[in-house]
Structures are given as C-alpha cells and as structure tokens.
C-alpha positions in Angstrom: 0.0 0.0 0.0 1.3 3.8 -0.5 3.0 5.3 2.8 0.5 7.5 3.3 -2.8 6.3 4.8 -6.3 7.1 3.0 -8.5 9.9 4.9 -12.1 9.3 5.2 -12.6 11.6 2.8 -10.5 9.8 0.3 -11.8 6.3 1.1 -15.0 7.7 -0.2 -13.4 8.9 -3.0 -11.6 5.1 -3.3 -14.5 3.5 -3.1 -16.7 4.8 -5.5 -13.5 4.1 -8.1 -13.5 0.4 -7.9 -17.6 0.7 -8.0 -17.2 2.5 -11.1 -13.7 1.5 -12.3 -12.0 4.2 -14.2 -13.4 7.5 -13.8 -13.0 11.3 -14.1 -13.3 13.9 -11.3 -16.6 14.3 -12.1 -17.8 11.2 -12.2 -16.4 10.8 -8.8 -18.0 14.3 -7.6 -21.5 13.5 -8.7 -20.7 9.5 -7.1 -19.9 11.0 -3.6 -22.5 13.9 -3.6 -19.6 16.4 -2.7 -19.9 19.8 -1.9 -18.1 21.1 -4.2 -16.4 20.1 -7.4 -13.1 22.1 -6.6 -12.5 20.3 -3.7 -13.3 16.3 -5.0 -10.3 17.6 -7.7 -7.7 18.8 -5.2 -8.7 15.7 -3.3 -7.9 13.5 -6.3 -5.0 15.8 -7.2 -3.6 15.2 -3.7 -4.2 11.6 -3.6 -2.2 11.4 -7.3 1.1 12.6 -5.3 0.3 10.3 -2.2 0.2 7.2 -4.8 -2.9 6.3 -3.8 -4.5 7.0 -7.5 -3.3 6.5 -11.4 -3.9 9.3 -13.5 -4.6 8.9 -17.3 -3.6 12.1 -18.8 -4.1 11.2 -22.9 -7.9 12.7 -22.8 -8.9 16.3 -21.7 -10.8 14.8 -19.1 -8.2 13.0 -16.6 -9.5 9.0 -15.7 -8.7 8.5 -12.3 -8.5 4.5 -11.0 -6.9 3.2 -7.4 -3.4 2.3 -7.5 -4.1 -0.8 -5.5 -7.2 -3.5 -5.4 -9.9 -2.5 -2.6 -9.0 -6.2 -1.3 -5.2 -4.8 -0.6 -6.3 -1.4 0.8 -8.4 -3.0 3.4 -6.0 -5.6 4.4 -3.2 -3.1 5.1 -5.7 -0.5 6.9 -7.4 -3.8 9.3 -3.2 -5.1 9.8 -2.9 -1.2 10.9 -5.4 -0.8 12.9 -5.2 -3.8 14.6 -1.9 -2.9 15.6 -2.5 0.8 16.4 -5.4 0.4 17.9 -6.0 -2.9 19.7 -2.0 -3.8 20.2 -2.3 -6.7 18.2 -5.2 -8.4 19.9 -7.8 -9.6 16.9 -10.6 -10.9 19.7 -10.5 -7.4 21.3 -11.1 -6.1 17.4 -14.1 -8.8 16.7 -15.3 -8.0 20.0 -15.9 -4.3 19.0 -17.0 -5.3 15.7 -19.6 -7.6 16.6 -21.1 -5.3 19.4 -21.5 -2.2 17.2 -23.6 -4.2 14.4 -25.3 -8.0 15.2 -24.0 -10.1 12.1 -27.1 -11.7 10.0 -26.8 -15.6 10.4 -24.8 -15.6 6.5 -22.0 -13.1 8.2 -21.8 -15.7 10.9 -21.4 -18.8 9.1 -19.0 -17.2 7.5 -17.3 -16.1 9.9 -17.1 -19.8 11.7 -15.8 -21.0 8.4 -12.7 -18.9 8.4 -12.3 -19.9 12.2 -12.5 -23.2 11.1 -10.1 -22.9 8.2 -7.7 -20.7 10.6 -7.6 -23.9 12.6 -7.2 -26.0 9.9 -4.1 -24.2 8.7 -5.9 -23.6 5.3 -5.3 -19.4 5.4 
C-alpha cells in the first residue's frame, strides 16, 4: 500500500473508483454527492502525489483509477489498525465489531468457516 494512509474523505473517493472503475473527477463528484467540485479535484490531485490513485492524462478529461485493489487497501488498513489500535489483539477487534452491528446468520457462518479454516491451517 502507498506510505501514506487514506483519509475518510478519500476512502469515499476510493471506493466509489472500484464501483465505477476508471473515472473522471466528475464522475467521482457526482458519485460521492460532494460539496463542491473544486475540492473532490484537489482531493484527487492530492491523492495522485500520495500514490494512492493512477492518473490517465491522454484525454482532456483525466481517468482516475486506485493504484491498488480494494482487497489490498483494506487488508493493510485492518493489519494497521489492529496494531495501532487494539496492540495486536484480533478478539479485542471482533469484540468491537460484533457489538457495534449483530451479524445476520450468513456473516456468521461465515465467519465460523474462516475460524474453522484458521484452525485447519488452510489461510
């Protein structure tokens, strides 16, 4: 992942990229419903120079996609905020993110299977 960690503001902005794939700043301004259309650009514009974006500069209109897959992004932020946050400890982290939102009985299947593969040394 880039040094630089995304800001909420620009995991919005990350997100709606891998919904819509390739896009241009205002694509991305009417996705995210921002306030103004200057500031989605210098957001994009900043994220460029922090590596978190691509920039395709051969069309008037710049195409903006992530640098890395959503899949990567959220791996590194859960590693770092696990560490940061709850020193390392992933039953304190399930613990908070069970009791903020009850998992529908899917989520928690699911959940036991990757316990259960854990165990079985499969991941």
């Amino acid at each position: 992942m880039s040094k630089s960690r995304p800001t909420p503001a620009e995991w919005e902005i990350l997100n709606a990229l891998w919904k819509l794939g390739p896009s241009t700043v205002r694509a991305i301004h009417e996705e995210i419903g921002a306030s103004g259309y200057t500031t989605t650009l210098k957001l994009m514009q900043v994220m460029f120079d922090k590596g978190l974006v691509k920039r395709d500069e051969s069309a008037r209109a710049h195409l903006y996609t992530p640098k890395l897959k959503r899949e990567s992004m959220q791996t590194d932020a859960a590693a770092d905020l696990l560490d940061r946050v709850f020193g390392g400890s992933a039953t304190a982290l399930m613990q908070r993110a069970l009791s903020r939102r009850r998992p529908n009985k899917a989520e928690l299947d699911e959940l036991r299977a990757m316990i259960d593969n854990f165990e079985r040394g499969k991941q």
